[in-house]
C-alpha positions in Angstrom: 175.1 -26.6 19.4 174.4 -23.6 18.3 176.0 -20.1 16.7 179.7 -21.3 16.0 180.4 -22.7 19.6 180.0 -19.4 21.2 178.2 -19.4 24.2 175.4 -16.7 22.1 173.1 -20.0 22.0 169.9 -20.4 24.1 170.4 -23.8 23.9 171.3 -25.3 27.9 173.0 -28.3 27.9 171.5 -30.8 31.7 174.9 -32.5 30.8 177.7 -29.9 29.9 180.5 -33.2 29.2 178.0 -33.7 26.4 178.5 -30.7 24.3 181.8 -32.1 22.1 179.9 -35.8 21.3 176.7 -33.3 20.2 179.2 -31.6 17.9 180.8 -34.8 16.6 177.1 -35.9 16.1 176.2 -32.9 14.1 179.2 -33.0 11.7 178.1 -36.9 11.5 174.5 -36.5 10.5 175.3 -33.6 8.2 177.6 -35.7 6.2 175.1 -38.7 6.1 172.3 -36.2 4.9 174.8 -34.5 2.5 174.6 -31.5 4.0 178.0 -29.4 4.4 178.3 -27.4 7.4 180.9 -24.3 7.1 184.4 -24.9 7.9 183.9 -22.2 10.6 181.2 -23.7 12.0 179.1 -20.4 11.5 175.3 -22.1 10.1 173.3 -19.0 9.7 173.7 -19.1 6.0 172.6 -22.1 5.8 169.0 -22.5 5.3 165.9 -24.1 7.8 165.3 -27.0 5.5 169.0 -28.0 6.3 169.3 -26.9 9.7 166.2 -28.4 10.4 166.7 -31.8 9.3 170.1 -31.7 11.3 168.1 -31.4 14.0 165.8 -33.9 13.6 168.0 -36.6 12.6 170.2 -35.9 15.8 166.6 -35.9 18.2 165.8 -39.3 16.5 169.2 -40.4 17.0 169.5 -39.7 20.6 165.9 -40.4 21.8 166.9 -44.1 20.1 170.1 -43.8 22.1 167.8 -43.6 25.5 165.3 -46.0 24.4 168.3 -48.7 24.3 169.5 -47.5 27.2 166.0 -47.5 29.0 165.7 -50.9 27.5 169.1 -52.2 28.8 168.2 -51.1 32.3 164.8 -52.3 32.9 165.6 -55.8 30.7 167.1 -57.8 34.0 163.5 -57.2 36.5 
């Protein structure tokens, strides 16, 4: 995630193969919060509240991704 897709962002990926389903995930919460991100992809006119609750939704997502997952490995001991 980050500045347009440009590799400008801080943000380090541990898994690299994960960067287009973290895309597809952002454009997905956005729409659910009714948030439209620009069509080129550029956010910085946007403002913290929105960027913000992106994020957030997308952390609560994935850590309940990895909960299930943690769940569905330890569930057969």
């Amino acid at each position: 995630m980050g500045q347009g897709g440009n590799s400008r962002s801080s943000n380090n990926l541990v898994v690299p193969r994960a960067t287009g389903a973290l895309e597809q995930m952002k454009y997905e919460v956005a729409q659910e919060l009714g948030i439209s991100i620009p069509q080129d992809g550029y956010q910085g006119n946007m403002t913290s509240y929105e960027n913000g609750s992106i994020g957030g939704y997308i952390t609560k997502r994935l850590v309940t991704l990895a909960e299930q997952q943690l769940a569905g490995q330890y569930s057969g001991q």
